[in-house]
N, CA, C and O atoms as CSV, one atom per row, in Angstrom:
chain,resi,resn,atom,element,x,y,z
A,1,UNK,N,N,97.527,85.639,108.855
A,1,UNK,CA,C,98.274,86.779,108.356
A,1,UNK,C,C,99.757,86.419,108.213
A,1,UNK,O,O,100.416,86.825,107.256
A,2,UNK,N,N,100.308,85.592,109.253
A,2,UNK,CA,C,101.853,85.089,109.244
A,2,UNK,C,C,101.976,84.793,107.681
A,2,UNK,O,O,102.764,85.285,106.873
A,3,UNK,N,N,100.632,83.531,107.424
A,3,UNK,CA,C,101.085,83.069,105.812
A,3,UNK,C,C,101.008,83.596,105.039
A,3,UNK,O,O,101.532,83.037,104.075
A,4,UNK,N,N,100.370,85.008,104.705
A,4,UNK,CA,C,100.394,85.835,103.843
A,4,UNK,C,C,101.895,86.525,103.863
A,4,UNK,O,O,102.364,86.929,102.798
A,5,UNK,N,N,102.489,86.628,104.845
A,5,UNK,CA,C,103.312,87.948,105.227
A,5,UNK,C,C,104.537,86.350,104.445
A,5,UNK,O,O,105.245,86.787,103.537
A,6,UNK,N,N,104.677,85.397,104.613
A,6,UNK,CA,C,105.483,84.302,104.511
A,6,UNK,C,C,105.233,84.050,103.165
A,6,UNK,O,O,106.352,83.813,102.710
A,7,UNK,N,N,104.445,83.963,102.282
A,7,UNK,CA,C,104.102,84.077,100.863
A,7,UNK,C,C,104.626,85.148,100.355
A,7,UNK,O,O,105.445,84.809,99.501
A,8,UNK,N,N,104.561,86.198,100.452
A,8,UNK,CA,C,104.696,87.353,100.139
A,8,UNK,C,C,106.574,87.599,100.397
A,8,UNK,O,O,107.274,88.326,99.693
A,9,UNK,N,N,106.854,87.116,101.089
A,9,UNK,CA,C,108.404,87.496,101.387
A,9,UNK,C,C,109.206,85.890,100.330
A,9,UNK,O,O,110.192,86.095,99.622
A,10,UNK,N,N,108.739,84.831,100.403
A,10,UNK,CA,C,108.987,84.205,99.552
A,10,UNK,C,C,108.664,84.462,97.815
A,10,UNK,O,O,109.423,84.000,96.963
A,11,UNK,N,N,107.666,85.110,97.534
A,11,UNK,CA,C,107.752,85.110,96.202
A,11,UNK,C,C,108.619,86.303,96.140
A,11,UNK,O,O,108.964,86.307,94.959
A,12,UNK,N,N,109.077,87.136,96.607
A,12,UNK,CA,C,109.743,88.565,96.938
A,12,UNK,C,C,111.099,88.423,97.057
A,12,UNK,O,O,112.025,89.144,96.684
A,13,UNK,N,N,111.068,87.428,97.609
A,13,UNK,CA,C,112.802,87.073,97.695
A,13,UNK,C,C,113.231,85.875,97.069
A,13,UNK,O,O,114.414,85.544,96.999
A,14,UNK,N,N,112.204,85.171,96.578
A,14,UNK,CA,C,112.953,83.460,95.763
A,14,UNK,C,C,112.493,83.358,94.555
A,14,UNK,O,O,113.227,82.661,93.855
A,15,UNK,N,N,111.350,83.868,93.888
A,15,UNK,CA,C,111.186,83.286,93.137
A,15,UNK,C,C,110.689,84.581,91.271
A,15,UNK,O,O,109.822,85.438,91.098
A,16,UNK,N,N,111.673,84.072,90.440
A,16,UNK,CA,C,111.969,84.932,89.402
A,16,UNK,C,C,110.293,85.486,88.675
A,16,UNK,O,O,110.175,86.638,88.260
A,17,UNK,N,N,109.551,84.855,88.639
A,17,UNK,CA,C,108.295,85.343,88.110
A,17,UNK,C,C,107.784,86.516,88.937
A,17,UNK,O,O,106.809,87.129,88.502
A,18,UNK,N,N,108.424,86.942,90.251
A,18,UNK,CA,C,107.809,87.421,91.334
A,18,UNK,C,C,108.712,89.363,91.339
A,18,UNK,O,O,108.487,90.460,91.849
A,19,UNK,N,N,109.754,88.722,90.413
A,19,UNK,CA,C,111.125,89.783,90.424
A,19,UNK,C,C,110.544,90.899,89.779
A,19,UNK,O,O,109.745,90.671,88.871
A,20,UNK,N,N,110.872,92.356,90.167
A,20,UNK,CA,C,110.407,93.145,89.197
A,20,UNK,C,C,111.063,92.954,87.718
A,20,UNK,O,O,111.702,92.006,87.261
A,21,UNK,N,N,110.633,94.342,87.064
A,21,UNK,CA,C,110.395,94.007,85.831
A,21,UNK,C,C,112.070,94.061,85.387
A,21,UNK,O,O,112.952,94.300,86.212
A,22,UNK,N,N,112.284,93.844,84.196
A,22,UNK,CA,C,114.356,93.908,84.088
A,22,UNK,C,C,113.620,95.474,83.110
A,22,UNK,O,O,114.534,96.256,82.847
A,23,UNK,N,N,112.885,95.733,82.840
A,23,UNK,CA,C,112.981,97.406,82.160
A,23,UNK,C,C,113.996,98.594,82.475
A,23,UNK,O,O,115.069,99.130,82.198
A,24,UNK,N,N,112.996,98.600,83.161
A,24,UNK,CA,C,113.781,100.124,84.676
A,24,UNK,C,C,114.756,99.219,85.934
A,24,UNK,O,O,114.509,98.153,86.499
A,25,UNK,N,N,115.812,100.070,86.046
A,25,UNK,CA,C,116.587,100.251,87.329
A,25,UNK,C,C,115.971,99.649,88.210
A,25,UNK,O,O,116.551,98.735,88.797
A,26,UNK,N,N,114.707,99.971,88.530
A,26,UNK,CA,C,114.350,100.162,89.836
A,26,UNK,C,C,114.868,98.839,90.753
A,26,UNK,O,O,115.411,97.988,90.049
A,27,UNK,N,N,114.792,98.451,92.420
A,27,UNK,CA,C,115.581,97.763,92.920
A,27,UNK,C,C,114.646,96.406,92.572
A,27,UNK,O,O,113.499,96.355,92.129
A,28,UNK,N,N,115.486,95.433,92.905
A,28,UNK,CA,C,115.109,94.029,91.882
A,28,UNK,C,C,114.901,93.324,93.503
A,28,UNK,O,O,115.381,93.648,94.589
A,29,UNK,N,N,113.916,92.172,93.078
A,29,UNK,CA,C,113.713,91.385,94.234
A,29,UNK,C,C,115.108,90.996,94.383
A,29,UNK,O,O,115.798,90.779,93.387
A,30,UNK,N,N,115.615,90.883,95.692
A,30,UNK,CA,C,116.585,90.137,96.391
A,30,UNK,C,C,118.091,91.178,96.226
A,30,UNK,O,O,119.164,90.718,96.618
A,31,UNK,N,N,118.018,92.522,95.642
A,31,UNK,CA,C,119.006,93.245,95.359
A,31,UNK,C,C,119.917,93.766,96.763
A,31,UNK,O,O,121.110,94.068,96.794
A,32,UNK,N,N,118.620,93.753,98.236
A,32,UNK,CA,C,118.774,94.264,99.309
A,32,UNK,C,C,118.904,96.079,99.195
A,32,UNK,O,O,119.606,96.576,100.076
A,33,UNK,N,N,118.357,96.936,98.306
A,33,UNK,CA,C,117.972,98.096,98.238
A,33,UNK,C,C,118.022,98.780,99.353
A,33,UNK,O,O,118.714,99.736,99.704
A,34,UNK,N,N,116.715,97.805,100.167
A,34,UNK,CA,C,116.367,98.892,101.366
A,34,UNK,C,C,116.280,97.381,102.098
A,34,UNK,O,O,115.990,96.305,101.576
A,35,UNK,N,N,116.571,97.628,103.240
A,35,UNK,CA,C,115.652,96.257,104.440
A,35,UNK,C,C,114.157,97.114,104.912
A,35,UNK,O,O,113.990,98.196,105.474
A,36,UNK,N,N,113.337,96.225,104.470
A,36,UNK,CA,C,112.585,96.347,104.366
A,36,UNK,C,C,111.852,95.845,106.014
A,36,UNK,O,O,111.143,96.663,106.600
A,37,UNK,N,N,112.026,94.934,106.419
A,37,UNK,CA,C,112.425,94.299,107.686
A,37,UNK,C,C,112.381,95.489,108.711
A,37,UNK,O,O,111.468,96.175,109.170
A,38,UNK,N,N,113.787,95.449,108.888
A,38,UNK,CA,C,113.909,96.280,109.823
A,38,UNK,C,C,113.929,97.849,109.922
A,38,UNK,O,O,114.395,98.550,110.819
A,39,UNK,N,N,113.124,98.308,108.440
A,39,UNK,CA,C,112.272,99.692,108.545
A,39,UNK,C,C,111.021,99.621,108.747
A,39,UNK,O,O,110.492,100.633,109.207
A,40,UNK,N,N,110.189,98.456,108.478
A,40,UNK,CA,C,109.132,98.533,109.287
A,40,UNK,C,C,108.955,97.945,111.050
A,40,UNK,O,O,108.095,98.399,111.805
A,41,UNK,N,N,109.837,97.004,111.397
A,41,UNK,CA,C,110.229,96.826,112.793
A,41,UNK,C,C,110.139,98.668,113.118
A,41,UNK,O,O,109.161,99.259,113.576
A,42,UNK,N,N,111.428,99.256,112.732
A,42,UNK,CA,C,111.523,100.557,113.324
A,42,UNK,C,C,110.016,101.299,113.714
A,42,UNK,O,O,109.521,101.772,114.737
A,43,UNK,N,N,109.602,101.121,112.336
A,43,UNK,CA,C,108.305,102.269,112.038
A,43,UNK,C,C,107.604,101.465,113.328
A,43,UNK,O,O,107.795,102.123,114.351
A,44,UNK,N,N,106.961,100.418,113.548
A,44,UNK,CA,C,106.311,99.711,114.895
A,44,UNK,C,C,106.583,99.808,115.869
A,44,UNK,O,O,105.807,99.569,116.794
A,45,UNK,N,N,108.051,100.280,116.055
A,45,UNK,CA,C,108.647,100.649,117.806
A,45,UNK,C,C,108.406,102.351,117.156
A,45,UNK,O,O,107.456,102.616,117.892
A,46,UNK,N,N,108.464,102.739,116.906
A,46,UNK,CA,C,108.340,104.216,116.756
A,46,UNK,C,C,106.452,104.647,117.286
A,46,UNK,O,O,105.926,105.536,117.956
A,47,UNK,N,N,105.992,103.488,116.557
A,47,UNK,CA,C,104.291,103.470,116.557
A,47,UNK,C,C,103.765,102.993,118.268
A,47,UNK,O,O,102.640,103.158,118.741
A,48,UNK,N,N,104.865,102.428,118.894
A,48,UNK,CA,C,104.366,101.255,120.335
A,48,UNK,C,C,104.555,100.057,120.386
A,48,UNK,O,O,104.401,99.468,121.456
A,49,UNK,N,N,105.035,99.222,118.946
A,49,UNK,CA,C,105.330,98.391,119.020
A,49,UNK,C,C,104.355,97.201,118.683
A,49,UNK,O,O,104.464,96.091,119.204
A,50,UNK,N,N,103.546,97.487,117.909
A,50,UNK,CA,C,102.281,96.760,117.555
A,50,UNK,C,C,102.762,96.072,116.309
A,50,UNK,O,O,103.280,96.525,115.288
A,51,UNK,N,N,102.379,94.590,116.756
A,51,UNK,CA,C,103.026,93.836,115.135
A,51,UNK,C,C,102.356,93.887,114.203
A,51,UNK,O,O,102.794,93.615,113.085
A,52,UNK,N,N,101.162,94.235,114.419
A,52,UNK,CA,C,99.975,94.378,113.054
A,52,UNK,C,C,100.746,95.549,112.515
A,52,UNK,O,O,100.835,95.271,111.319
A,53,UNK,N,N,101.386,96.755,112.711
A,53,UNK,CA,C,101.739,97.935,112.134
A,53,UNK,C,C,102.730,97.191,110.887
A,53,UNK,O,O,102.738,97.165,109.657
A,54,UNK,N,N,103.629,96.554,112.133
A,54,UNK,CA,C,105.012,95.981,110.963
A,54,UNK,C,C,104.578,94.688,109.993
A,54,UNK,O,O,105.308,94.279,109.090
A,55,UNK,N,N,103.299,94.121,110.313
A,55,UNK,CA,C,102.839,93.178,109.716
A,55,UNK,C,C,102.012,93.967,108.163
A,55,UNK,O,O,101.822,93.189,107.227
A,56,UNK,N,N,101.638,95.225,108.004
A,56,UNK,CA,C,101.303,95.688,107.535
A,56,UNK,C,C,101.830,96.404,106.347
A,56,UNK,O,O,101.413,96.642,105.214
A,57,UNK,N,N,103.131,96.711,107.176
A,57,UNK,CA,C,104.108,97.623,106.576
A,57,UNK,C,C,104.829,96.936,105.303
A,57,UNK,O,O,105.073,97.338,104.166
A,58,UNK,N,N,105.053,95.776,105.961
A,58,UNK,CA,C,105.383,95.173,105.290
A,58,UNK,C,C,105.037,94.260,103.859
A,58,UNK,O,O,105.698,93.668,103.006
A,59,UNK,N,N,103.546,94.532,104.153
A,59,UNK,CA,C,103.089,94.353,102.927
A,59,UNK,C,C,102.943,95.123,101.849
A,59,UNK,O,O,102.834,94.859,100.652
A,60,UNK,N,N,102.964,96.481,102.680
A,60,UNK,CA,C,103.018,97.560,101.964
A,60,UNK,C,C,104.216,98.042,100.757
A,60,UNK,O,O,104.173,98.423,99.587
A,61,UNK,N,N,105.359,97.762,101.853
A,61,UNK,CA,C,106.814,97.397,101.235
A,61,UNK,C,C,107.029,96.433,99.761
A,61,UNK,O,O,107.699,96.498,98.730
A,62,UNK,N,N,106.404,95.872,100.142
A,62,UNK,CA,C,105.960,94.331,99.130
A,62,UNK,C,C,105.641,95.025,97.665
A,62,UNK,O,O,106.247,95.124,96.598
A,63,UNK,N,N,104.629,95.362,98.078
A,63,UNK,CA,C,103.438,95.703,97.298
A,63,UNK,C,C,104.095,97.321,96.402
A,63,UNK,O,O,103.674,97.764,95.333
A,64,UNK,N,N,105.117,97.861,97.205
A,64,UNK,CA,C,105.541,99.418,96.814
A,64,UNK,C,C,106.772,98.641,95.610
A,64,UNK,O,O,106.784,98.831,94.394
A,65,UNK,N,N,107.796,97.688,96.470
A,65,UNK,CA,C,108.284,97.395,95.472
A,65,UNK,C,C,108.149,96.832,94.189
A,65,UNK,O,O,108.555,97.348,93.147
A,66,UNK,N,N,107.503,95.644,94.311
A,66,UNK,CA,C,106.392,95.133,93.044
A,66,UNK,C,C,105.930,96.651,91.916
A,66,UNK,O,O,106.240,96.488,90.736
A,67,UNK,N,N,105.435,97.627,92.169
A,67,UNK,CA,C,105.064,98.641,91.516
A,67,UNK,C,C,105.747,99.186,91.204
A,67,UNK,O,O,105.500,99.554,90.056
A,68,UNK,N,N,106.893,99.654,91.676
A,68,UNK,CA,C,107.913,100.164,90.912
A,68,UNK,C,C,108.684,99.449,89.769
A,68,UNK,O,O,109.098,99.972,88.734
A,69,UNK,N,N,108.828,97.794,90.263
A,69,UNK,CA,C,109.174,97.120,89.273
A,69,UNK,C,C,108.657,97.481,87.826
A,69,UNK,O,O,109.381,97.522,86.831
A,70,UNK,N,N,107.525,97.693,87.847
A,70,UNK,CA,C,106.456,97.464,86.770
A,70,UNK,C,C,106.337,98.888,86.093
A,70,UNK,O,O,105.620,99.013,85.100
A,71,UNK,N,N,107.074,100.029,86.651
A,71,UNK,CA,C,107.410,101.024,86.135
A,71,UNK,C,C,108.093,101.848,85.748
A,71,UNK,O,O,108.912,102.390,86.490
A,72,UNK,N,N,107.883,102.314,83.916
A,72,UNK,CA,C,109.185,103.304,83.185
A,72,UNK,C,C,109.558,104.226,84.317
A,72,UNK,O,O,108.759,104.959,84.901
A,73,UNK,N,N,110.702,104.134,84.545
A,73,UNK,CA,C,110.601,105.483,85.454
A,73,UNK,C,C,112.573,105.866,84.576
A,73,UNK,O,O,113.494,105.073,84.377
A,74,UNK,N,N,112.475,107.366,84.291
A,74,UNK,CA,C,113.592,107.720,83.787
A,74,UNK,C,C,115.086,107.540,84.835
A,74,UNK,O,O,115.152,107.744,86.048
A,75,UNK,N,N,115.832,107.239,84.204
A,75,UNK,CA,C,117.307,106.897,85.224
A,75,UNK,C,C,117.324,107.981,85.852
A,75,UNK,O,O,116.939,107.566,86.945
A,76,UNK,N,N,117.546,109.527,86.046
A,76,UNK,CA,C,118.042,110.494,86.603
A,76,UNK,C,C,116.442,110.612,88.233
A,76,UNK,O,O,116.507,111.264,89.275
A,77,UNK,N,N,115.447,109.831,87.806
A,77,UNK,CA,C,113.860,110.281,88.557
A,77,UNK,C,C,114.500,108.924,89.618
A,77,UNK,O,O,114.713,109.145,90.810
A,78,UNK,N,N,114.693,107.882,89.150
A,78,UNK,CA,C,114.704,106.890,89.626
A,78,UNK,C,C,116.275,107.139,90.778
A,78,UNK,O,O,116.280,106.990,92.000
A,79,UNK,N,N,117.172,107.445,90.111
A,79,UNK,CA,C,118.026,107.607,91.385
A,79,UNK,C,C,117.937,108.733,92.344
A,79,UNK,O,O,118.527,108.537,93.407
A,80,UNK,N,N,117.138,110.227,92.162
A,80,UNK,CA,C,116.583,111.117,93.142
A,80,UNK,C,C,115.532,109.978,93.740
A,80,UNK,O,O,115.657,110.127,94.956
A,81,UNK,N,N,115.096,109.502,93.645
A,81,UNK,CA,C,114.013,109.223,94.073
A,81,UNK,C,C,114.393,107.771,95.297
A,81,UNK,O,O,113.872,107.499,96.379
A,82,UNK,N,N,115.264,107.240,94.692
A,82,UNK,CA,C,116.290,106.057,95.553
A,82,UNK,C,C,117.062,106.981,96.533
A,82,UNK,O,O,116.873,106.852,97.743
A,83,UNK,N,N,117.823,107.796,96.108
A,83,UNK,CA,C,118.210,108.449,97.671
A,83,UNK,C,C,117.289,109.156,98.479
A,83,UNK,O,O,117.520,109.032,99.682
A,84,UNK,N,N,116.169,109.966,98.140
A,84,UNK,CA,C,115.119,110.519,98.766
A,84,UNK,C,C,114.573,109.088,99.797
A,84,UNK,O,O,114.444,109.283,101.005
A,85,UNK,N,N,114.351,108.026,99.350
A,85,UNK,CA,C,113.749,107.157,100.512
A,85,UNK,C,C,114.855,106.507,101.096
A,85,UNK,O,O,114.690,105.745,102.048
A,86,UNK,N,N,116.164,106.777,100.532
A,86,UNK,CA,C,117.231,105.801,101.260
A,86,UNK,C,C,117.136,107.040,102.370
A,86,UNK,O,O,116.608,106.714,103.433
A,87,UNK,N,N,117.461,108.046,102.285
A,87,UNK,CA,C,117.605,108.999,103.476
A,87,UNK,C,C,116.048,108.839,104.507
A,87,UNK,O,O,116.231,108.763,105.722
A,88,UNK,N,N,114.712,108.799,104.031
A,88,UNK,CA,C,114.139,108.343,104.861
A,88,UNK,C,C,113.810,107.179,105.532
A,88,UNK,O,O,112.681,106.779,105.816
A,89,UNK,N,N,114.818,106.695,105.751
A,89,UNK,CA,C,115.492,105.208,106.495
A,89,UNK,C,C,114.849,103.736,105.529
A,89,UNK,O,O,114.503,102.691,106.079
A,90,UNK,N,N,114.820,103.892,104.533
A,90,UNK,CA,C,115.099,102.942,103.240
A,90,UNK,C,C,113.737,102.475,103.011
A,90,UNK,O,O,113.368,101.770,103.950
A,91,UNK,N,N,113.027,102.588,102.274
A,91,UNK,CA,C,111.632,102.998,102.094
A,91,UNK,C,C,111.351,102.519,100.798
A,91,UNK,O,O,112.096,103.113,100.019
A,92,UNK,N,N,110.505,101.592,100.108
A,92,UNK,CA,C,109.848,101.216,98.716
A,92,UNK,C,C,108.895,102.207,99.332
A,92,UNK,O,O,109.459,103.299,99.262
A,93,UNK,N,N,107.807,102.329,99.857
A,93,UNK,CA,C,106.890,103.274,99.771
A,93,UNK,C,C,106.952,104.097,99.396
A,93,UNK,O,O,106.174,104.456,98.512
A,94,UNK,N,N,108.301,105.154,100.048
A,94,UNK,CA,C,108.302,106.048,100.257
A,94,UNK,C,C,109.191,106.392,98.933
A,94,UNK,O,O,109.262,107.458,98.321
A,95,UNK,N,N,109.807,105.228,98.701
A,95,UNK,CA,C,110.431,105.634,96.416
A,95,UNK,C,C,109.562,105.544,95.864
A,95,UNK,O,O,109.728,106.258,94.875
A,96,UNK,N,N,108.175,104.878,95.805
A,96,UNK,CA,C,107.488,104.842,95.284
A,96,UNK,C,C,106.651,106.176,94.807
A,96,UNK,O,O,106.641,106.715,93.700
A,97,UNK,N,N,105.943,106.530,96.031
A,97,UNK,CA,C,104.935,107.881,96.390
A,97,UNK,C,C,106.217,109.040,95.705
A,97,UNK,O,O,105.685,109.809,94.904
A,98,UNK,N,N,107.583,109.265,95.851
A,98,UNK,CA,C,108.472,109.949,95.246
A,98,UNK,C,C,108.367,110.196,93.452
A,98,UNK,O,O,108.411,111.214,92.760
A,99,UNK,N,N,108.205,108.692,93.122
A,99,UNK,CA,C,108.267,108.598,92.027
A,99,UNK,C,C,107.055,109.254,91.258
A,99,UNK,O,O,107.009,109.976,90.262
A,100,UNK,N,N,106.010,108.688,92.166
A,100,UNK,CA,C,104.802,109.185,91.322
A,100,UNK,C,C,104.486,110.813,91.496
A,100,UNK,O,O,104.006,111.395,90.523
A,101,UNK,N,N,104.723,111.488,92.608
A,101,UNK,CA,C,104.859,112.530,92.692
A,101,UNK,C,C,105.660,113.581,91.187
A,101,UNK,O,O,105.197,114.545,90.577
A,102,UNK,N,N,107.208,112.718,91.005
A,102,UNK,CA,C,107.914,113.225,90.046
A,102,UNK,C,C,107.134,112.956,88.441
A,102,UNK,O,O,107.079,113.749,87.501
A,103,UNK,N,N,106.569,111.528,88.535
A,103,UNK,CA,C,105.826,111.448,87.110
A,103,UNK,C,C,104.566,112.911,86.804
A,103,UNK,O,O,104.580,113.893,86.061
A,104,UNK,N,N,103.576,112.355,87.839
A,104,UNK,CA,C,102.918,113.631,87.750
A,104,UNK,C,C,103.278,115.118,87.681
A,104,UNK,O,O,102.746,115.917,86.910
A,105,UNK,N,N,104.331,115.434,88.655
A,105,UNK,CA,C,105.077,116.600,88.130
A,105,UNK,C,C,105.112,117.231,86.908
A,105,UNK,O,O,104.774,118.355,86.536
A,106,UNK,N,N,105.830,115.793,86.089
A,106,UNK,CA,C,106.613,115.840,85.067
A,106,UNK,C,C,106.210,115.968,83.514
A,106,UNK,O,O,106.733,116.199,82.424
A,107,UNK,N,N,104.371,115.536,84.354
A,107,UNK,CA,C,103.663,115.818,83.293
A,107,UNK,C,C,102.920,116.885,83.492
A,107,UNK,O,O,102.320,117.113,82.441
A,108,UNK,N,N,102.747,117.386,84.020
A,108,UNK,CA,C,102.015,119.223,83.831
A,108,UNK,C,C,102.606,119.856,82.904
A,108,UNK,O,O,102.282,121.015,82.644
């Protein structure tokens, strides 16, 4: 799992094929947006302290930012949606699940 979590933070942080998309705003590999790090550390001492949580989280993080990369999201959705998870202690997930919330919204 280390080498996954070590793959995953290397293509995430070094390497340009790995960068989100240049379309949308959204935060770019290596921009430092959110620490991603030490909001899932937090979320694991909040949980007991279990490294599988932050080992997890972090993929999750990964995986939230990657998706946003890859999505139109309008400038005015995209910055509510960047302070909504910056206030919940700096969060791709949690911009993410924001975002899609606002797309779907936005389409009713």
């Amino acid at each position: 799992m280390k080498q996954v979590m070590l793959a995953i933070a290397v293509c995430v942080l070094a390497t340009p094929a790995c960068a989100t998309s240049s379309q949308v705003s959204a935060p770019r590999a290596g921009d430092n947006a959110f620490d991603s790090r030490t909001y899932c550390r937090n979320l694991s001492k909040a949980k007991g302290g279990d490294y599988q949580i932050e080992e997890n989280c972090l993929i999750e993080e990964y995986q939230a930012q990657k998706n946003i990369g890859s999505m139109q999201i309008p400038s005015e959705m995209e910055q509510k949606c960047r302070k909504v998870a910056r206030d919940a202690g700096g969060s791709y997930q949690v911009m993410e699940s924001c975002i899609q919330k606002e797309l779907k919204d936005k389409g009713k």
